[in-house]
Every structure is written in structure tokens, then in C-alpha cells.
N, C-alpha and C positions, 0 to 999 in steps of 0.2 A: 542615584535618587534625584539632583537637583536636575540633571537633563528630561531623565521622566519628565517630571515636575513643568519645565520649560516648554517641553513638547504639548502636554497637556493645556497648557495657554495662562501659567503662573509668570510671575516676573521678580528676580531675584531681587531679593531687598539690600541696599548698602550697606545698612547696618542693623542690628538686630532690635534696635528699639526703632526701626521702620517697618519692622515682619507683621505682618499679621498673625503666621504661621512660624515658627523655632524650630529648630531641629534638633536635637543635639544628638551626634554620634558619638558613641563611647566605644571603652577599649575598658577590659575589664580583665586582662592576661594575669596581672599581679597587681598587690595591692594599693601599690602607688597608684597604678593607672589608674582603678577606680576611684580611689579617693580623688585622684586629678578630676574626674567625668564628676564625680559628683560635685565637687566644685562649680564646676563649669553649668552642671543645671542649675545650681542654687543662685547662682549670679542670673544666671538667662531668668529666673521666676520672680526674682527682684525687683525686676527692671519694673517700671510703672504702669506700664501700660497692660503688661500681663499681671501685675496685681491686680488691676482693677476688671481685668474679665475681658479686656480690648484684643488680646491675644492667646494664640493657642501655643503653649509647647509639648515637642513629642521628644520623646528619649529612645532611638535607634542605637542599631548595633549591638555590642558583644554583654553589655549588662542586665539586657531585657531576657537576652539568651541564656544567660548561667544563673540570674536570679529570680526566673520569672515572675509566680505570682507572688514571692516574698516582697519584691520589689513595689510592685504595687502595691502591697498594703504600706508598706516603709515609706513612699513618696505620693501621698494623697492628690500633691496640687498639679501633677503630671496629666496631662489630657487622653496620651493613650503612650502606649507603648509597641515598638516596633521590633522585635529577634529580627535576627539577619538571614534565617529565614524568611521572612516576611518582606523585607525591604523590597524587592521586584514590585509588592503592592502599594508601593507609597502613593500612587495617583488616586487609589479607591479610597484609602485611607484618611488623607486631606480631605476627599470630596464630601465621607460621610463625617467631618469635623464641621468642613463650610457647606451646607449642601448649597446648590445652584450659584456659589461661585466662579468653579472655574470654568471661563469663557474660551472663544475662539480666535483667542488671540494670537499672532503671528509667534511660532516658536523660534526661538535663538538658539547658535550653540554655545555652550559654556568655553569662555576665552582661558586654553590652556597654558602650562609655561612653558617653556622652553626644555623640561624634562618630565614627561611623565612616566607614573606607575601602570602598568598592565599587567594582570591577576591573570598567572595562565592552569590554576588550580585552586581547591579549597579544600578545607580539614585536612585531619591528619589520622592514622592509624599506629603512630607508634606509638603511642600513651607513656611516651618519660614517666617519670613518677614524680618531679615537679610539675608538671602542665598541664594546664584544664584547658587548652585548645581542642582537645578532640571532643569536651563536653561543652565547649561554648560551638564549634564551628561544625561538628559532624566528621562524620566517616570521610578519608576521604577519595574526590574525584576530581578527574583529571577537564580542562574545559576542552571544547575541542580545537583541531588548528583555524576551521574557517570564523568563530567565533573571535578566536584570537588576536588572528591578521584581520578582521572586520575592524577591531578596535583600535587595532595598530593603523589601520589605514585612516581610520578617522585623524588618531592624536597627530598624521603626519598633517593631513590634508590641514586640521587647523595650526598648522606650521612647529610643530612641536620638533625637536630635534636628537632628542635624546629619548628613547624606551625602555624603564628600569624593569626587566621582568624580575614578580614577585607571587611567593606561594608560602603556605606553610611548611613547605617539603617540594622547591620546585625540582631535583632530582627525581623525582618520580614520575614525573609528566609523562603520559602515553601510556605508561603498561598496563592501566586498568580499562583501554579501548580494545575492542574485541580481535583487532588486528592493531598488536602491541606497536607502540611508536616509543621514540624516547627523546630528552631533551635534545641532543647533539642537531635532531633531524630538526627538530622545531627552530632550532637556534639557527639552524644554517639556511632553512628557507628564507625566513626574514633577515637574514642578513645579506642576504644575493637580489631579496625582491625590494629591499629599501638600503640603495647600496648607500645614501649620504645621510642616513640615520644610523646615530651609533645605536648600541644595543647592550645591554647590562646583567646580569644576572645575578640574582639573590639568594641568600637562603638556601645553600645547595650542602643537604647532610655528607659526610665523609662518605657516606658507601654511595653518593649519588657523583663523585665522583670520577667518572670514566675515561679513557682516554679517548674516546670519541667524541668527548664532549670536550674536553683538551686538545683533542686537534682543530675541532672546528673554534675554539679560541683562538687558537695561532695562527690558520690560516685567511680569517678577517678584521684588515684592517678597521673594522665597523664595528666589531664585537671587543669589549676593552678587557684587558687583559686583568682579570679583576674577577678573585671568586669570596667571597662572604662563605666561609662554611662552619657553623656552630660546633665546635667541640665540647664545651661546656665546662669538662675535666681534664686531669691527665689518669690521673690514677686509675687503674683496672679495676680495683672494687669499688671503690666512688662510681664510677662510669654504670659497673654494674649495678649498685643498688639507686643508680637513675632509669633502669630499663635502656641500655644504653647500649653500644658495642665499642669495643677499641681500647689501646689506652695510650699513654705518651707515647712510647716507642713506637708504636705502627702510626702514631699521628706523626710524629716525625717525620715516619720513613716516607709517606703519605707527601709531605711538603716536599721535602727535597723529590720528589719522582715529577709533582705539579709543575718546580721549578724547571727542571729536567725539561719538561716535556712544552714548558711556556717559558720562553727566555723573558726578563722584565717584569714579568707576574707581580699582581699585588694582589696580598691574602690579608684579609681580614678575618676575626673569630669572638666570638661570646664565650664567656666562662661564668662559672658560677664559683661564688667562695663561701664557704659558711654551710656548707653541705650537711644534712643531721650528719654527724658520724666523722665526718672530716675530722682526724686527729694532725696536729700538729708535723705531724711526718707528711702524713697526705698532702697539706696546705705547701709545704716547704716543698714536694715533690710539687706540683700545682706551677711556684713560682718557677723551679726550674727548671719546666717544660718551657714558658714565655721568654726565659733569659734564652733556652738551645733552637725556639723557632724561628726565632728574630721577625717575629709578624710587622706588617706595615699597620694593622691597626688593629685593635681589642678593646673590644667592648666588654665590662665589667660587672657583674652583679652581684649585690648580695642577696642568699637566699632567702626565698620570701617564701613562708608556709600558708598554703593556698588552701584554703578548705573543701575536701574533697578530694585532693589527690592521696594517692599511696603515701608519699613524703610523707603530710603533714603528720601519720598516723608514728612515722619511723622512731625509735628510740635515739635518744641521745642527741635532743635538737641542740643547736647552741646557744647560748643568747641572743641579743641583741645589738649588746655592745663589741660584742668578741667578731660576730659579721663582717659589722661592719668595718672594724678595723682590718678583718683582714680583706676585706674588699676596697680598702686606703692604700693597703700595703701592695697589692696585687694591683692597684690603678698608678702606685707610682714608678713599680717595675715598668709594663708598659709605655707608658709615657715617655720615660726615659729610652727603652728602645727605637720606638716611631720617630719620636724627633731627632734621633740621630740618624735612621734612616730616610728622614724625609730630608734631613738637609742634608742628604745628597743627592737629591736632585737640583740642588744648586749649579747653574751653568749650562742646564740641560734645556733644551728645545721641546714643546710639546703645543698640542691645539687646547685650547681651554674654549670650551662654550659658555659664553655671557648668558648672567641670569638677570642679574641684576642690578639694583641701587639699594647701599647702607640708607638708613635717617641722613647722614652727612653728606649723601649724595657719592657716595665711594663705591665705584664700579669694580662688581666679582662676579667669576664664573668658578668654573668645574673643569677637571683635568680630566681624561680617560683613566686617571689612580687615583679618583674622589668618588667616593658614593653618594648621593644626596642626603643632606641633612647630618651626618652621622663622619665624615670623614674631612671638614675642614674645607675652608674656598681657596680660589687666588685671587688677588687684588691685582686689580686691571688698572693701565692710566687710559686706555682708549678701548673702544669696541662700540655695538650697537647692540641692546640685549635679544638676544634670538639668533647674533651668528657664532660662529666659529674662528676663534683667531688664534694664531700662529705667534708665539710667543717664547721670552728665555726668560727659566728663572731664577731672580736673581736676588732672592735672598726667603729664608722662610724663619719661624717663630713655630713655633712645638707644632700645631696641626695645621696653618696658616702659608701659603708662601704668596709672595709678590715677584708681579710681572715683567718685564717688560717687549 
């Protein structure tokens, strides 16, 4: 949207009580997020300048989509509202906010970081029975590869380094093009036609899994040996009354074939604790799955009853306080796993890509066994943000290690 926007001859403001025009994009998956989005427009309507009618703000993304017109009646002072459908028309949309504003002014490209996200899919069809993504995002579809690599070629040209591919089921990539493709092939083009751009992968469900998709991991050194795949559970009937397949043991058996087949592998996974129904046997089966996988990182949740799923309707929810303890209890297993696996990578050699500067001026990047945002940095004493450097490390703190 902001590149539209730029192209069409707008110019990004510093900060949001310089906009004329507000944006806000929400995430509206679970409760938190909304409450966080709502947050975030109440502060942006605050501001002064949009009290007094000097500015416009719009509310895009996943909240206009799952709450449509309720939403509007709920947030009168909102200018208009964007579904993620719609966002492709943010330039017409602005225009009919400001008519004969936007000018012919010179477009810029938006300055990216040193890693970005590229969406090589949207929506979903398996409809869990906790998730309203297939009712906020649509059926879903595959993008194709020359849109793909268009984008990847851009994020490279503006010197980006790192390409996180991201979907909500990016295992599925290709099969719904009429001459079926699949990830492994998408994975390996761009990694042979951008051989000094690493490349990541996200989000990839247990059945999206393949070993073709596992060999072309192993056999690029550009592709990081690094899978994200959401189990959620362990338990077979938990699993099941998430519309879900599998359950510990074949997730087990699942890792160890990963590892097998990727020496080094780092596995990350989301769980949910607090399941309606999860009884105490389940939860305790639950921890240990975490204690027999020995994952490099896990992501935690407690269940959040969404309105509109199957879930929410399920008998036997639990509280709230019971959740979330055991979503304490289940983040402290973990924890205590990861950081005794990460600190062994103590002594080890690896390339870490510079992102950045702390407030205090303290220089970190990203390992080929870091996901962004979600898996901890490394503290650098030297580097330039945007390269790549060659490093041992030599000492780390629970998700954290330092360089030298």
C-alpha cells in the first residue's frame, strides 16, 4: 500500500502527527491482536490534529475483514475502512478522501531492511477450529512464481539481503496452478537465481513437509536450514477436535526423519495450551512431546476463544486462569530446552547478517538459526548494517548470543 501510495505522487510522513492521511493496518487473528489494533487507532484519533478534522485516518487489513459493517457502526470517527480485499485500491481510495491532491510528483522506493517478508500465498482451506483466517483472508491461493521473483527481485535490487518467504500454509504453494508446482521447485529457483541472498521459509504445516523440499534445504548453502512448522498439539484427539491431523508420535517421528534428512536443522513450532477439552492427561502428554522433541524454539499460546469458530461453540472450555497457567508452565518447559540448546552453539562459527542499532547504539544481526522478530539476535562489536559477517560465538543468554 505505501509503495502504491508513493508511486501515485504521496510522500511518506515521519511521523503520524505529520500525515495528513493514517493508516492503520490491523491483525485481528486473536483477541489480543485486536484489542492491540484497537489500541493503536485510538491513540492515532487522539492525536490533535485528527481531532480537529486536519486529518484522515483509515483502518486496513484483517479487522475491516472479519468485522465489517459492525465495525463501522462500533468506530464512528474512522474515515473509511479498508478489508484486505480492497487494499490493491488504496490509491483510489485516498484520492476519493482528498480529491485533487495527489499530484505528479516524483515516486520513490520505500527504503527496505536488510530482511524482508515476501507473501508467496494467501488464505487458507483448512479451517482448524480455532482460526478465523479462512474467514478474515479467503479461500486459499497460490501467487504465481513470475510475481514472486518480481518481488524478490525488487527487495534485492533495493539491497535487502535476506527473503523471509511467508503464507498462511506456505506448503501448499503450486498445487492449485493448473500445471501443479510445489514449494521445493519455487524454493530452488530462487535460490540458484539469487545465489548471495539467503532465503527462509515459514509457516510450513507437517503434511507440507517433503523431502523434496528437505533436499533442496540441504543442498543450498542460501536456503537456511530452518523450518517453522505449527503443530499446535501433541495429542491425537486434541489434534483432532482442532480439524487437524497427526499426533505426537508421528510428530516425532516427523523430526527425527527432518533431522535425518537436514544435518543442523533448526525447528521451530506453535502450540496451543488450554484446548476446550484438554484434560490434564492431555496437557501433561502436551509437555512431553516438548521435553522428547528438544525444538530449538516454541512458540506458546494460550487458547483464545474466537467468535465464530467451531472452538468457540466446543463444550468443556476452560477458564482463564487455568490457560493461562498452563500456557506459564508449557513456556517454561521450552525455555529451558532452547537455551540449553542454543548454548551450544557456543564456540561455533556462523555468518550473521547486521540489522541493526539497540537505543544504546549496540550492534545486532541474525544467524541462518534466527527467524526475524521471533527467535532472538546476536550482539555484534563490529559490522556495517546490510552486510554479512563471519563470526564465533561466544557466549549466549536464553534466546540472545554475543559475537565475536
Amino acid at each position: 500500500m505505501a509503495q502504491r501510495l508513493l508511486d501515485a505522487g504521496c510522500v511518506l510522513a515521519t511521523a503520524p502527527k505529520q500525515a495528513d492521511c493514517i493508516i492503520v493496518n490491523t491483525c485481528s487473528f486473536i483477541q489480543a491482536a485486536t484489542e492491540e489494533s484497537i489500541e493503536a487507532i485510538f491513540e492515532m484519533c487522539e492525536l490533535p490534529h485528527v481531532e480537529q478534522g486536519r486529518a484522515k485516518v483509515i483502518v486496513a487489513g484483517c479487522m475491516p475483514s472479519r468485522y465489517g459493517d459492525e465495525l463501522e457502526e462500533s468506530l464512528k470517527e474512522i474515515d473509511t475502512f479498508v478489508p484486505c480485499s480492497k487494499e490493491d485500491d488504496i490509491v483510489a481510495i485516498v484520492e476519493s478522501l482528498f480529491p485533487g491532491r495527489l499530484g505528479a510528483i516524483a515516486s520513490s522506493k520505500l527504503s527496505v531492511s536488510p530482511s524482508v517478508y515476501v507473501k508467496i500465498s494467501d488464505g487458507c482451506d483448512r479451517f482448524c477450529s480455532f482460526c478465523t483466517i479462512p474467514f478474515i483472508r479467503g479461500r486459499y491461493h497460490s501467487y504465481s512464481l513470475e510475481s514472486i521473483d518480481a518481488e524478490v527481485q525488487n527487495a534485492v535490487d533495493a539491497h535487502a539481503r535476506e527473503i523471509v518467504l511467508i503464507a498462511q500454509d506456505t506448503g501448499r504453494w503450486g498445487e492449485d496452478f493448473a500445471q501443479a508446482q510445489d514449494l521445493s521447485q519455487l524454493v530452488g529457483f530462487l535460490a540458484e537465481k539469487y545465489p548471495s541472498t539467503w532465503f527462509r521459509i515459514m509457516y510450513v504445516q507437517p503434511e507440507g513437509v517433503s523431502d523434496a523440499l528437505l533436499d533442496v534445504i540441504a543442498q543450498h548453502e542460501n536456503v537456511a536450514s530452518y523450518l517453522d512448522i505449527p503443530f499446535q498439539h501433541a495429542n491425537k484427539d486434541i489434534l483432532k477436535a482442532m480439524n487437524r491431523k497427526g499426533s505426537g508420535s508421528e510428530y516425532l517421528s516427523l523430526i527425527k526423519h527432518i533431522r535425518n534428512r537436514v544435518p543442523g536443522v533448526t525447528l521451530r513450532t506453535t502450540l496451543i495450551a488450554g484446548f476446550p477439552g484438554e484434560s490434564e492427561d492431555d496437557f501433561d502428554e502436551l509437555c512431553s512431546f516438548v521435553e522428547d522433541a528438544e525444538l530449538d524454539y516454541v512458540g506458546v499460546f494460550a487458547y483464545s476463544r474466537e467468535e465464530g469458530t467451531r472452538a468457540a461453540k466446543l463444550p468443556d472450555q476452560l477458564d482463564e486462569e487455568e490457560k493461562q497457567y498452563r500456557a506459564r508452565r508449557l513456556r517454561d518447559i521450552a525455555d529451558a530446552i532452547s537455551a540449553g540448546r542454543i548454548s551450544q552453539r557456543i564456540g561455533k562459527e556462523m555468518d550473521v547478517l547486521v540489522e541493526g542499532r539497540e537505543e544504546d547504539g549496540q550492534l545486532f544481526g541474525r544467524a541462518l538459526c534466527q527467524a526475524p522478530d521471533v527467535d532472538g539476535v546476536v550482539y555484534l562489536s563490529s559490522g556495517e548494517v546490510g552486510s554479512i559477517v563471519h563470526v564465533t560465538i561466544a557466549d549466549t543468554l536464553m534466546y540472545e548470543m554475543e559475537a565475536e
